[in-house]
C-alpha positions, 0 to 999 in steps of 0.5 A, a space after each residue: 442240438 448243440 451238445 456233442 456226441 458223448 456229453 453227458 445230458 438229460 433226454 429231450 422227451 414228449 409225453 403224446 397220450 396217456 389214459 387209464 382206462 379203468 372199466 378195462 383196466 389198462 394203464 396206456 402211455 406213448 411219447 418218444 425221448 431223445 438222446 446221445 444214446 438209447 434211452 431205457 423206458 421204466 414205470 415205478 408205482 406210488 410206492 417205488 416198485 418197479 412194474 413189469 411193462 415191456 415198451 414197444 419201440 419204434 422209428 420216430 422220423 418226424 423226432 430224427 427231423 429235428 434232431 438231425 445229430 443223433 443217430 436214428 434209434 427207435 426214439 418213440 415208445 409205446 406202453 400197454 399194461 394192467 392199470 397200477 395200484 394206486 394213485 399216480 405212476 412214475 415214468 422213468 427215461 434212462 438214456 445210457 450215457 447222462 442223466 435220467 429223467 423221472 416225469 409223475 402221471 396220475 391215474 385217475 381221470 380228473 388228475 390226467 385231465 388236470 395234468 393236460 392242462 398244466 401241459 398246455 399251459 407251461 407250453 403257452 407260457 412259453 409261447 407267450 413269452 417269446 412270441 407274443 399274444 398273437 403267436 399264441 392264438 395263432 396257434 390256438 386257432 390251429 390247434 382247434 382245426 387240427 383237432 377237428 380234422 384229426 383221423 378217429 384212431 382206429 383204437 377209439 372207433 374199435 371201442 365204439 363199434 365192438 358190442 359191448 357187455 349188454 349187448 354181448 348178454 342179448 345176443 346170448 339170450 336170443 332164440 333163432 327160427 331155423 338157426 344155421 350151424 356153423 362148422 368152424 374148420 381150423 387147420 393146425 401145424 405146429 401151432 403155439 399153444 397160446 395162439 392156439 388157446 386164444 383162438 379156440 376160447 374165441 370160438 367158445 366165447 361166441 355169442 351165437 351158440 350153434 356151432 361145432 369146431 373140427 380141429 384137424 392137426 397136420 402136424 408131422 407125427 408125433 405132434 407136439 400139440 399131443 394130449 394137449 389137443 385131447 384136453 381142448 376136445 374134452 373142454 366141448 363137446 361141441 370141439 372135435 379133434 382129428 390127430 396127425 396121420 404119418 405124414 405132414 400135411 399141406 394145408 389145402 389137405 388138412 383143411 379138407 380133412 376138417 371139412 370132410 366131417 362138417 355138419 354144419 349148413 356152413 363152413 366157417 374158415 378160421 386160421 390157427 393163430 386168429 380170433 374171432 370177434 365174440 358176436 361174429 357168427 351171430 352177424 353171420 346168422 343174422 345175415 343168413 337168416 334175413 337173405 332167407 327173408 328177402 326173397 333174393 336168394 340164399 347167402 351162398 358166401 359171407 365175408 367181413 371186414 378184419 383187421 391185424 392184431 399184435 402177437 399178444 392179442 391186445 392192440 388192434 390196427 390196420 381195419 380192413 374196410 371192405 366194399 361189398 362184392 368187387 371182382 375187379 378188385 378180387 382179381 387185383 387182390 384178395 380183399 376178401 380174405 377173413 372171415 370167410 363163411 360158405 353155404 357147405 352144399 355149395 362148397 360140396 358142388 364147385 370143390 374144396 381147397 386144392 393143394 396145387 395152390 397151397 399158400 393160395 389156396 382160400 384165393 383159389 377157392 374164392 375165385 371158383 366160388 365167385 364163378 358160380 355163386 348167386 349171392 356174396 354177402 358182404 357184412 361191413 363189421 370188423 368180425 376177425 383178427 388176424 394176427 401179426 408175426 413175422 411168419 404170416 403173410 399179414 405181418 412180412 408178406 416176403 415171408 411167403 413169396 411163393 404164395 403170391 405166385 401161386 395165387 397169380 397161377 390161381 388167377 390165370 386159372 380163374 381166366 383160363 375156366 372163364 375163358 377171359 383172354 388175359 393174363 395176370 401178372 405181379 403188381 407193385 406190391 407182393 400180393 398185388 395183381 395186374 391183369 393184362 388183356 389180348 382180345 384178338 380184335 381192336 374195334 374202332 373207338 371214337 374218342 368225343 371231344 367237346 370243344 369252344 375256342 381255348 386252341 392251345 388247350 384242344 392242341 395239347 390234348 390232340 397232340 398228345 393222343 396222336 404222338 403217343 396213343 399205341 391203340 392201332 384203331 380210333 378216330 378223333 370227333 371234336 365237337 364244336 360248340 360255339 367258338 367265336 375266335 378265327 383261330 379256332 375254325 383255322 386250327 380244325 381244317 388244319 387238324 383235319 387236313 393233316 390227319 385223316 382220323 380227326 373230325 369236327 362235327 358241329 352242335 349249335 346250340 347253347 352248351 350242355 356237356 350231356 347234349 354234346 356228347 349225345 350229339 357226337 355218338 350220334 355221329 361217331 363210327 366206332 363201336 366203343 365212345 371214349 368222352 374226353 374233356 379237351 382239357 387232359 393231356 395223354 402221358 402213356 402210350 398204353 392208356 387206350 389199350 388198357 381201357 379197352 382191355 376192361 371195355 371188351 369185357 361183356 360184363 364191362 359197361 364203363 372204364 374210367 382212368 387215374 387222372 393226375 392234377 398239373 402238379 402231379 397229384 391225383 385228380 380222379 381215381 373212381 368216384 364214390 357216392 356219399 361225398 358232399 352230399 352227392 358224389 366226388 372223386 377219390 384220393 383227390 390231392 394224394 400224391 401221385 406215388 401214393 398207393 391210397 387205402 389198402 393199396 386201392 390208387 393203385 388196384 384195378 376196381 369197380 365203382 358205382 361210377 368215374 368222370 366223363 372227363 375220361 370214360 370209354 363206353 361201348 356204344 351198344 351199351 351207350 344206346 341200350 341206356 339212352 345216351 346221358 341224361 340232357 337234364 344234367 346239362 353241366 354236373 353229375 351227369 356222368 355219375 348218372 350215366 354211370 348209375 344208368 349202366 350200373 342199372 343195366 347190370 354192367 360193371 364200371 371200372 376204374 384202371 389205374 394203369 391208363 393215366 393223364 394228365 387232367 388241366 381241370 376247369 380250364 375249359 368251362 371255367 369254375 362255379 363262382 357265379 351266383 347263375 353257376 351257384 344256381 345251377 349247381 343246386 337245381 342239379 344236385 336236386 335233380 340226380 338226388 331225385 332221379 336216384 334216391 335209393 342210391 343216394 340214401 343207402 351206403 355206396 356198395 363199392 365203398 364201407 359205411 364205416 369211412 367218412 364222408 367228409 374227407 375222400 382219403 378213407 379215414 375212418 368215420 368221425 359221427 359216429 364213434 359213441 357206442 351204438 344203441 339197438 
């Protein structure tokens, strides 16, 4: 930017989206303007009247990038009001120093369509006058990509997946066999009288009508709530309201209290400043009723999907995508969190809320209730909004530091009664755990590695866990399998000759990865096999000590690592059924100071299934489910073998905190041969067929509602029309 600070000029804008939404009535625009000084946003309509829209201002860092001079202000803006009167609205950017800026936009669909066109336009013009034609396609070509592979924003899928009017009025209309009542216990303190509206008429505006709500006010006596509260109660006679005692009450108590008179055959717990979706306790009866159906077993807890709302309730964003049931990733977060819904016999026999973990305390009842439950039933649907504001840990977690320590001291507890000997401490983030194992054994692991020639490859891998494994207790087995070169058998006798704990054990017939290794368990003497390609290198000393941390656990079968590409980018962190077609890897290509989805790089958690590359199994599992699958000779047969133990009941964890370095397809090469090709197929074809309910139902430990096309968990693009019933 060439002028100087204190010149007078016109802002320097983009205008990025702008819709009008006439079925709902909302006017909505977003862009940034940049100059000397902060630039004022104001709409006018067709007749010059000023309309009362208050912008929503941000940091704009990719707009500071290119305007390096000016001072960092919130140059982006975002607008969300009632559509206007009218024809057309007039954006007005006033910057506090120099000239304003008045840009027309029409309101009606064929005039915005027209008027994005006119844009695209005068920008190809101006592209084609200083570039030339081709520079112009180029960047016709590009915009198509980008375009294809653009994330679906979030507010376009919540417009798709919400039940719309018609489908609102049927759930209405449906008469239930046998329906559950819901008691919907709210604690209140304090609480806004907006917020408080909204959340009760979200209760009221439930498609599914058997349900009571108990309000019960823990605020300091008198209440300023006071014959507000009576109103609310007298609305429904479904509402009933408990009035503050003489003293305050934590939260853990006030709930309590609100259980204490529930009816309902489940408790339904909902935050005072939170909504409910409309059709939310109709897909909790939905699900109750078919888990009655199915002979499994009664839902002993139903959770759903959620996401965060702004404090005035109207934009939507941050979708949590939950997996179904994952203790691991329980005990590294609660992701479970809203809505929480409990059988109330249930609830009566393992406990309610105790306030010694007040901050924590649905936490601590969670992990008590996954102790004993029989059935945790997932409802992969966005049923609960959960508001945003400086006091609430979804907006400024730092707000409630004490609550993350009480919920570490809940973990600890869930240990202790469990008997697990571990102990939880703070993760990277506030609200993130770490779980660090002290089993009083360290059994022998024999770490199997499959070889052929590549001496400076097997060298590095060899070294690194020599010099820098603190695990007290492993033995080495390479397995030889076809090398031709002298300097490979001459590196062996060296290896074995300086380090007692290095083998070679020779398999001679043609390579098959499931073969080999099956070969080497055989002849390992440890009661744990970590299978581990020649091709990684260990980079932290702690890597086998934390994998045998999870492996010791009997409920464990399998532990997988976080393995890092030569450039430091994620290679492997877990696997997820579904993705080309059959199964890759998570995260591939994020960087490494990434944290993912929900922080999920980064939390301890089970997957139906992790690379052979690096995977620790204990041997009596090994045997219990027949070695790997010989079949399988190059690919998949790890994520058969995972699906084998998963089989079994055991668990397959991913650690995050043991960590390589994996210098993939250094050994066997790529698939860029028509024979390789070939073979790719006829495997795909093969574990497709060996586990075809797995592969034709949503992977358990990922969300129907991410894609498949990509592995960083962007939200589902095929399927953002209105769903049909």
């Amino acid at each position: 930017m060439s002028k100087t600070r204190g010149d007078a000029f016109s802002p320097h804008y983009y205008i990025e989206a702008v819709s009008a939404d006439r079925a709902r009535r909302v006017f909505t625009l977003r862009g940034w303007a940049a100059a000397e000084t902060f630039v004022h946003v104001e709409l006018f309509d067709d007749k010059g009247r000023r309309l009362p829209a208050k912008a929503e201002r941000c940091r704009r860092y990719d707009v500071e990038r290119v305007y390096d001079g000016l001072a960092p202000l919130d140059f982006g803006f975002f607008v969300e009001m009632p559509l206007p009167e009218g024809r057309r609205v007039t954006l007005r950017l006033c910057p506090e120093v120099g000239e304003d800026v008045a840009i027309s936009l029409p309101l009606s669909g064929a005039g915005l369509k027209a008027w994005r066109c006119g844009r695209l336009l005068k920008k190809g013009l101006i592209l084609l006058k200083e570039k030339g034609a081709a520079a112009v396609w180029t960047r016709f070509l590009e915009k198509v990509r980008n375009h294809l592979h653009k994330p679906v924003s979030y507010s376009r899928f919540l417009s798709s997946h919400l039940p719309d009017e018609e489908e609102l009025s049927k759930q209405r209309k449906r008469e239930f066999d046998s329906p559950p009542l819901f008691s919907v216990v709210v604690p209140l303190y304090r609480t806004d009288r907006e917020f408080l509206s909204a959340m009760v008429e979200s209760v009221r505006s439930q498609t599914y009508r058997h349900w009571e709500l108990i309000l019960s006010d823990g605020s300091p006596h008198p209440s300023p709530l006071g014959g507000w509260l009576s109103d609310i109660r007298d609305s429904d006679e479904r509402i009933r309201v408990i009035s503050p005692g003489k003293e305050p009450l934590g939260i853990s108590d006030n709930t309590n209290r609100a259980i204490s008179l529930a009816k309902g055959d489940y408790v339904a717990f909902l935050d005072h400043d939170d909504v409910l979706c409309p059709h939310a306790l109709y897909a909790c009866a939905e699900a109750i009723l078919s888990a009655r159906g199915d002979g499994r077993g009664e839902a002993d807890v139903i959770y759903s999907d959620e996401d965060k709302m702004d404090l005035k309730g109207k934009t939507f964003r941050e979708p949590a995508f939950k997996p179904d049931f994952d203790p691991d990733l329980l005990y590294s977060v609660n992701y479970i969190c809203h809505l929480l819904v409990v059988r109330r016999s249930f609830l009566m026999e393992t406990g309610l809320l105790r306030g010694a973990y007040d901050g924590a305390q649905d936490y601590d009842l969670i992990l008590r209730l996954s102790e004993r439950a029989g059935r945790i039933i997932h409802i992969p649907q966005i049923l609960y909004h959960w508001r945003c504001h400086q006091e609430s840990t979804s907006q400024n977690p730092e707000a409630k530091s004490e609550a993350f320590e009480a919920g570490r001291r809940a973990l600890n507890a869930h240990y202790e009664r469990c008997r697990i000997p571990a102990q939880a401490v703070m993760g990277e983030f506030p609200g993130l755990y770490r779980t660090v194992y002290h089993w009083p054994h360290s059994p022998l692991v024999s770490i199997l590695i499959p070889n052929k020639d590549q001496v400076p490859v097997l060298k590095r891998c060899l070294m690194s866990i020599l010099e820098k494994t603190e695990y007290p207790s492993y033995e080495i087995l390479i397995i030889e399998n076809n090398s031709t070169q002298e300097e490979t058998f001459r590196f062996y006798r060296e290896m074995s000759a300086a380090d007692e704990r290095v083998h070679v054990v020779t398999y001679r017939e043609a390579f098959n990865y499931s073969a080999i290794n099956n070969y080497g368990a055989a002849r390992a003497s440890g009661d744990y096999l970590l299978l581990l390609n020649n091709d990684t290198e260990v980079i932290d000393p702690s890597w086998l000590t934390e994998l045998m941390g999870y492996g010791q656990r009997p409920d464990v079968g399998i532990v997988g690592a976080r393995l890092y590409y030569p450039d430091n980018r994620i290679q492997h962190a877990g696997v997820v059924l579904g993705y080309g077609g059959v199964a890759g890897h998570c995260f591939v290509q994020q960087p490494r100071e990434s944290t993912g989805y929900c922080h999920r790089i980064i939390c301890a958690q089970d997957y139906s299934a992790v690379t052979a590359a690096c995977m620790l199994v204990r041997r009596s599992v090994y045997e219990e489910v027949g070695g790997f699958f010989e079949g399988l000779a190059v690919a998949f047969n790890d994520v058969d073998f995972c699906l084998k133990v998963r089989e079994k009941g055991y668990l397959v964890v991913y650690d995050p905190h043991a960590q390589l370095i994996h210098y993939e397809s250094l050994s066997r090469g790529l698939e860029d041969t028509p024979e390789k090709q070939a073979r790719f197929a006829r495997e795909i074809a093969l574990i497709r067929s060996r586990w075809p309910k797995a592969f034709d139902t949503p992977d358990p430990y990922y969300n129907p509602n991410l894609s498949l096309e990509t592995q960083d968990f962007s939200i589902k693009r095929n399927d953002t029309r209105k769903r049909k019933k």
